[in-house]
N, CA, C and O atoms as a GROMACS GRO file, in nm:
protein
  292
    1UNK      N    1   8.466 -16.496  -1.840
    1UNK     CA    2   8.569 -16.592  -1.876
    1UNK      C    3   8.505 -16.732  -1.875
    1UNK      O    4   8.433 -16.767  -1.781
    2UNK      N    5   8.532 -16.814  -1.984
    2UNK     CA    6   8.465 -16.949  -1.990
    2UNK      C    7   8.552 -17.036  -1.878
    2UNK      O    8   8.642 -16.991  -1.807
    3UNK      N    9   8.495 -17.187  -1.879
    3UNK     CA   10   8.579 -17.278  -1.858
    3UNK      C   11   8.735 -17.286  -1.929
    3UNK      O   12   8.848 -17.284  -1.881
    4UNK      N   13   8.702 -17.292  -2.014
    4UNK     CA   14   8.771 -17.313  -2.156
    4UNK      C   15   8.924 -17.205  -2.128
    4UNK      O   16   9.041 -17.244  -2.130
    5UNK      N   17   8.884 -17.095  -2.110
    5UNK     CA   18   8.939 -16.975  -2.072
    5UNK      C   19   9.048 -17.008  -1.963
    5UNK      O   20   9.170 -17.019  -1.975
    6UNK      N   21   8.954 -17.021  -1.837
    6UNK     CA   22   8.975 -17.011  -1.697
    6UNK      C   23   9.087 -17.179  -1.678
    6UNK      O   24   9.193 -17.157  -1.621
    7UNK      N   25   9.066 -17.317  -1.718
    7UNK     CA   26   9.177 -17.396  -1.738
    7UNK      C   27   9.280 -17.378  -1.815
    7UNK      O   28   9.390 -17.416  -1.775
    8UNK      N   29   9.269 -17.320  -1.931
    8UNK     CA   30   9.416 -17.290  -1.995
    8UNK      C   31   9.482 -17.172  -1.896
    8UNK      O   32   9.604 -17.183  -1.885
    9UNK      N   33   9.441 -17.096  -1.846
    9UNK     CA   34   9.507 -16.973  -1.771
    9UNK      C   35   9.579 -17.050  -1.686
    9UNK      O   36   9.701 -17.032  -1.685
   10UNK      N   37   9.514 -17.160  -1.587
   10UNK     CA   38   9.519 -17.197  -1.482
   10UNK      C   39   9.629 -17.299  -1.497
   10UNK      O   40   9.673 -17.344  -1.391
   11UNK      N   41   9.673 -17.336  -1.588
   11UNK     CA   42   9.772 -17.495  -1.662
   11UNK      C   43   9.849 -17.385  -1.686
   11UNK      O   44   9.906 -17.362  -1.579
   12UNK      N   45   9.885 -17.299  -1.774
   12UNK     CA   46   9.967 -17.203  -1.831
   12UNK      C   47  10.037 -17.141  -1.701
   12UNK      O   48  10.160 -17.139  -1.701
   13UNK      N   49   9.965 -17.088  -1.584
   13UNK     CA   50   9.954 -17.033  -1.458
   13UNK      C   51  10.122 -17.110  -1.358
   13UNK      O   52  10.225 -17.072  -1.302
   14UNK      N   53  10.061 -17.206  -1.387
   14UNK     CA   54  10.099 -17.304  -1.341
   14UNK      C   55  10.263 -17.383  -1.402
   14UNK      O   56  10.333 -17.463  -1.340
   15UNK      N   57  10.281 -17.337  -1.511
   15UNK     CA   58  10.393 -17.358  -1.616
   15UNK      C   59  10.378 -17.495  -1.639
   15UNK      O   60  10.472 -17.574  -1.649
   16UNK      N   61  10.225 -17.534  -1.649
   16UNK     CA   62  10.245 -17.731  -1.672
   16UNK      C   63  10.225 -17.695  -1.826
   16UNK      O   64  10.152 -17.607  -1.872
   17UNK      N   65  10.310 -17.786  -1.899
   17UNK     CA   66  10.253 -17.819  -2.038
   17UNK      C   67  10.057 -17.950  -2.045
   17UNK      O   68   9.992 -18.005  -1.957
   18UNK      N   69  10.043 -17.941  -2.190
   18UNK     CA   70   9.929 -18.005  -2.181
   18UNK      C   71   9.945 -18.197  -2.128
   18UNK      O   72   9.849 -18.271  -2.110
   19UNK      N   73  10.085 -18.233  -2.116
   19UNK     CA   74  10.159 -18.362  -2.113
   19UNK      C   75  10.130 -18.346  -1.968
   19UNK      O   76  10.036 -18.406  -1.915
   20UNK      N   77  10.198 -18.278  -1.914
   20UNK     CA   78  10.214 -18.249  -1.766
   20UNK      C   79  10.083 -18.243  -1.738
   20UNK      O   80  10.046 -18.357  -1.709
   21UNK      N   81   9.990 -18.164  -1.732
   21UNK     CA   82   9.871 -18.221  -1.698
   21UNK      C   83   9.804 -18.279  -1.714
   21UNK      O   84   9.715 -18.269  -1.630
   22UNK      N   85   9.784 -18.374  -1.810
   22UNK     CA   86   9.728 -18.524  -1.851
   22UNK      C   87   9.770 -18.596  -1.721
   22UNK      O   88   9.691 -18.646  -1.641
   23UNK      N   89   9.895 -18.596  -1.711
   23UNK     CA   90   9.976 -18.715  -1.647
   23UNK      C   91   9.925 -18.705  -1.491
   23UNK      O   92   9.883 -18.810  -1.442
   24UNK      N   93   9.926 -18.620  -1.434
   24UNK     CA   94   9.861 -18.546  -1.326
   24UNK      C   95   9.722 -18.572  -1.304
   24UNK      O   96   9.676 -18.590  -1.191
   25UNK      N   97   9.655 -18.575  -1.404
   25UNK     CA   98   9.488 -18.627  -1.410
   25UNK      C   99   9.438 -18.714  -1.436
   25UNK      O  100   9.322 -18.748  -1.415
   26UNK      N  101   9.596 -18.813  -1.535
   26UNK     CA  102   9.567 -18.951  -1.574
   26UNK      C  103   9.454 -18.997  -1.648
   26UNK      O  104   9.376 -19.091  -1.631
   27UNK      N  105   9.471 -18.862  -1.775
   27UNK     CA  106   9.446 -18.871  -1.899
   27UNK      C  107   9.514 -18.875  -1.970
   27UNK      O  108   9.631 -18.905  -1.945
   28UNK      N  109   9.462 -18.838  -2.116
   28UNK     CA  110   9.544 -18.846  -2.235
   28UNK      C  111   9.584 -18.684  -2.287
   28UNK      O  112   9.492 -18.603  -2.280
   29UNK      N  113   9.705 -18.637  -2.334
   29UNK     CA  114   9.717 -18.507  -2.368
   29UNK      C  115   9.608 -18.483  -2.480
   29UNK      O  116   9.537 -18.385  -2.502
   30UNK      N  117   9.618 -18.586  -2.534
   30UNK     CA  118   9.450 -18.521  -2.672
   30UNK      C  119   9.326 -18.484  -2.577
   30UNK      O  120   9.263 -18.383  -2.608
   31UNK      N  121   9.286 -18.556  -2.467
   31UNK     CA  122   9.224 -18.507  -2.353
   31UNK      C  123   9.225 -18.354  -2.341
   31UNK      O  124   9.144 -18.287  -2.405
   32UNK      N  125   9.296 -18.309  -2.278
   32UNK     CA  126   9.339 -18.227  -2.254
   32UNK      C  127   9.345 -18.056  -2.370
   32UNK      O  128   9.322 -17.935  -2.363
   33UNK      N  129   9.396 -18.169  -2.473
   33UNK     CA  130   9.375 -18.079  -2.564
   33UNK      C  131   9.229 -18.027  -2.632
   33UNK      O  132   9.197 -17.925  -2.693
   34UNK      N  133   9.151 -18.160  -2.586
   34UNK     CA  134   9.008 -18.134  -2.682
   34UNK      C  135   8.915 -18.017  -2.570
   34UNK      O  136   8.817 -17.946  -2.594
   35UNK      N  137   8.998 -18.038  -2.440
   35UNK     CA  138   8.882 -17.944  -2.347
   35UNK      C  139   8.960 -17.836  -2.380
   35UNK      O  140   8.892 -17.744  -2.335
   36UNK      N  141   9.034 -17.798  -2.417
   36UNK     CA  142   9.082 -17.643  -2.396
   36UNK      C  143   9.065 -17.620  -2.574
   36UNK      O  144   9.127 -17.522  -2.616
   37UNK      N  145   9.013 -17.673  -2.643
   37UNK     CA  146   8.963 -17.644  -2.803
   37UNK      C  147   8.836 -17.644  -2.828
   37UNK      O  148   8.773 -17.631  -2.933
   38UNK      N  149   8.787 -17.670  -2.666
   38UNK     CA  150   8.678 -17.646  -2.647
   38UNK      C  151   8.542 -17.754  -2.706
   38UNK      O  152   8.422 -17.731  -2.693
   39UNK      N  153   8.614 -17.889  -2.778
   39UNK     CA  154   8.531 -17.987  -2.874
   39UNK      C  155   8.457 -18.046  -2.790
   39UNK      O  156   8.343 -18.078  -2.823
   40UNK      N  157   8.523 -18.079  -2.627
   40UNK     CA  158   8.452 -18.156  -2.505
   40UNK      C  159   8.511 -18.074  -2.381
   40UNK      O  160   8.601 -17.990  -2.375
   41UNK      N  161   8.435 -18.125  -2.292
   41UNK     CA  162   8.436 -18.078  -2.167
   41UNK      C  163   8.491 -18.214  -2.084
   41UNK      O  164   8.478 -18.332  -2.118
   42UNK      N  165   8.575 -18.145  -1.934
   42UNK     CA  166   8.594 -18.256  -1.882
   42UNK      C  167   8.496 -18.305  -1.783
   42UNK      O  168   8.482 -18.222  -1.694
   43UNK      N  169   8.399 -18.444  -1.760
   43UNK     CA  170   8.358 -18.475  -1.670
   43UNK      C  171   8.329 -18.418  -1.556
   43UNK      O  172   8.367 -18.302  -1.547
   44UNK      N  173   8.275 -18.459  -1.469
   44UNK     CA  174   8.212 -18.437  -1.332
   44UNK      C  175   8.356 -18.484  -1.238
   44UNK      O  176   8.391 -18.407  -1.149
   45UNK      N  177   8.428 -18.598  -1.261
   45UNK     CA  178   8.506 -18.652  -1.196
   45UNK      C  179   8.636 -18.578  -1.222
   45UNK      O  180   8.697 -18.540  -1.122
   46UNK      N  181   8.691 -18.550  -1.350
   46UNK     CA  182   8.768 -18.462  -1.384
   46UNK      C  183   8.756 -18.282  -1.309
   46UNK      O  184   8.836 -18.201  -1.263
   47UNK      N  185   8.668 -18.286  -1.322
   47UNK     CA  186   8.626 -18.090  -1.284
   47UNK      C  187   8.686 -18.138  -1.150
   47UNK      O  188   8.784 -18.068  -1.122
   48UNK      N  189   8.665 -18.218  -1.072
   48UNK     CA  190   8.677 -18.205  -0.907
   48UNK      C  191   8.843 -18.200  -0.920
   48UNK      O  192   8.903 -18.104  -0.874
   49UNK      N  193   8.909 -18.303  -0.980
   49UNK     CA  194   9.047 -18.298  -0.975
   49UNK      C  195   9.094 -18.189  -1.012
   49UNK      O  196   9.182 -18.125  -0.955
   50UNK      N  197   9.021 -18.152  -1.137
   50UNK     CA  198   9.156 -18.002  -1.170
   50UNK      C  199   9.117 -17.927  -1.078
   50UNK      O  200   9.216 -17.878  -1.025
   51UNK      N  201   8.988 -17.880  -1.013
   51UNK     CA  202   8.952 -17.804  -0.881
   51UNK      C  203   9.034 -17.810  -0.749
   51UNK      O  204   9.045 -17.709  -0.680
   52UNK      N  205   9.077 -17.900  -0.723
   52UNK     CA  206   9.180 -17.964  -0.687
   52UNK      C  207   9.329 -17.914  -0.697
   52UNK      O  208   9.400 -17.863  -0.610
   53UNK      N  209   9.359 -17.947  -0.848
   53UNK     CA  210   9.556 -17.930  -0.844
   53UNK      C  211   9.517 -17.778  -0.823
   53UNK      O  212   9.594 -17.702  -0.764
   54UNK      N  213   9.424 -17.744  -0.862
   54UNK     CA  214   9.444 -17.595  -0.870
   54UNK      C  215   9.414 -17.482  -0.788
   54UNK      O  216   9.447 -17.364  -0.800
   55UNK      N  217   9.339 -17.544  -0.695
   55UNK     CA  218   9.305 -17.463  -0.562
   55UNK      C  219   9.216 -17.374  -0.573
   55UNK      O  220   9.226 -17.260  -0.529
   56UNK      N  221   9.080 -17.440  -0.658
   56UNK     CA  222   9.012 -17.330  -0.722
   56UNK      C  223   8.872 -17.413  -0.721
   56UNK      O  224   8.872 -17.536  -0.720
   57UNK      N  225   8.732 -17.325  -0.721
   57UNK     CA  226   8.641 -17.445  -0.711
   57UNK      C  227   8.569 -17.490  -0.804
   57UNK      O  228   8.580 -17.416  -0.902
   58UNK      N  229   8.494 -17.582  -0.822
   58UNK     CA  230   8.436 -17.624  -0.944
   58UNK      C  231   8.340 -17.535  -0.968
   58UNK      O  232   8.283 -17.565  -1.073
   59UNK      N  233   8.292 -17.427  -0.914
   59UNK     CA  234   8.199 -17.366  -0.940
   59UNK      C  235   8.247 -17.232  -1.040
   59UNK      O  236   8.209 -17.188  -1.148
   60UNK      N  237   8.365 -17.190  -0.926
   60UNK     CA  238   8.475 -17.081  -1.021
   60UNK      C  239   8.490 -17.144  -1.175
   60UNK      O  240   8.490 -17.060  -1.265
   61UNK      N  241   8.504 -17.283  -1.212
   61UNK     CA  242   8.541 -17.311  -1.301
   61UNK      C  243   8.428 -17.380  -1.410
   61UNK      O  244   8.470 -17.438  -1.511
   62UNK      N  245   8.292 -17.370  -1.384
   62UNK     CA  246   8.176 -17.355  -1.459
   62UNK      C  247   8.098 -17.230  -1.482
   62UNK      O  248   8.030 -17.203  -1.581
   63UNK      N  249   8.120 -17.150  -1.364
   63UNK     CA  250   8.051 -17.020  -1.355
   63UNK      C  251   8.128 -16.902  -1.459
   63UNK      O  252   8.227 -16.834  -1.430
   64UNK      N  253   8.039 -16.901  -1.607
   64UNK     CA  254   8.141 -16.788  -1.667
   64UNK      C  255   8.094 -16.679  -1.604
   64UNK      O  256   7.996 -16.674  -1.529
   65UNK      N  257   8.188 -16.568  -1.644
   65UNK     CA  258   8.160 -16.424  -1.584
   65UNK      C  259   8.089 -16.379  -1.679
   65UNK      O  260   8.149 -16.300  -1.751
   66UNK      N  261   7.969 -16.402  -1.709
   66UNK     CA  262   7.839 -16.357  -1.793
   66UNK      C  263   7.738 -16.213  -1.719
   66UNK      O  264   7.669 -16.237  -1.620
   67UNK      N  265   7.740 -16.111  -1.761
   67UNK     CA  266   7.636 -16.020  -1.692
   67UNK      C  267   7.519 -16.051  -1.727
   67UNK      O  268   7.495 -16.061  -1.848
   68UNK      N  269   7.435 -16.070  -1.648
   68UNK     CA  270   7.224 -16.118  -1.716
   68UNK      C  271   7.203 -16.024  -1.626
   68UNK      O  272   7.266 -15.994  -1.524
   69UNK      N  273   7.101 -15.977  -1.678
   69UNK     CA  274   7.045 -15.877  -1.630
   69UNK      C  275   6.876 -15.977  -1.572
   69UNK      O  276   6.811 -16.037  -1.658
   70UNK      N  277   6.848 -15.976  -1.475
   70UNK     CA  278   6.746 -16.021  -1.413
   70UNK      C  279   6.647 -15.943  -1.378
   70UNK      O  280   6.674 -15.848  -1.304
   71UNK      N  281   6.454 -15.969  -1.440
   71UNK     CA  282   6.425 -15.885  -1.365
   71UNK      C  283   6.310 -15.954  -1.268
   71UNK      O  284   6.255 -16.061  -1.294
   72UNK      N  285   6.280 -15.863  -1.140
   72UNK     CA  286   6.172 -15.954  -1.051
   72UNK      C  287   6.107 -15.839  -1.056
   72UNK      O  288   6.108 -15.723  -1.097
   73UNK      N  289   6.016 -15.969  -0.964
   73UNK     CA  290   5.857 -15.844  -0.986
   73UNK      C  291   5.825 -15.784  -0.871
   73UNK      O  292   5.731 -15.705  -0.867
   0.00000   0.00000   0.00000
């Protein structure tokens, strides 16, 4: 699951519209809208807040669930 993914679940989750959470983060809903359309990402300062309303960590919310296969020697 992307970022991208994992904040719309989490806003939707939550029953905030994209207004409602602007206002909350004290952005702009086009904000809002461009990270979940995936055109930009939100900041360093932003990630901590929505990590924040949402009770979730910034790491949960960069870390996609990608399988790599690793090998050592």
């Amino acid at each position: 699951m992307t970022l991208v993914e994992k904040f719309t679940a989490l806003r939707k989750r939550q029953g905030l519209s994209q207004e409602d959470l602007a206002e909350k983060l004290s952005v702009s809903r086009q904000a809002i809208s461009r990270w979940e359309s995936d055109s930009t990402l939100p900041d360093a300062e932003n990630l901590l807040e929505i990590s924040k309303l949402f009770a979730v960590t910034v790491v949960y919310l960069i870390n996609n669930a990608m399988k790599t296969t690793k090998t050592f020697p």
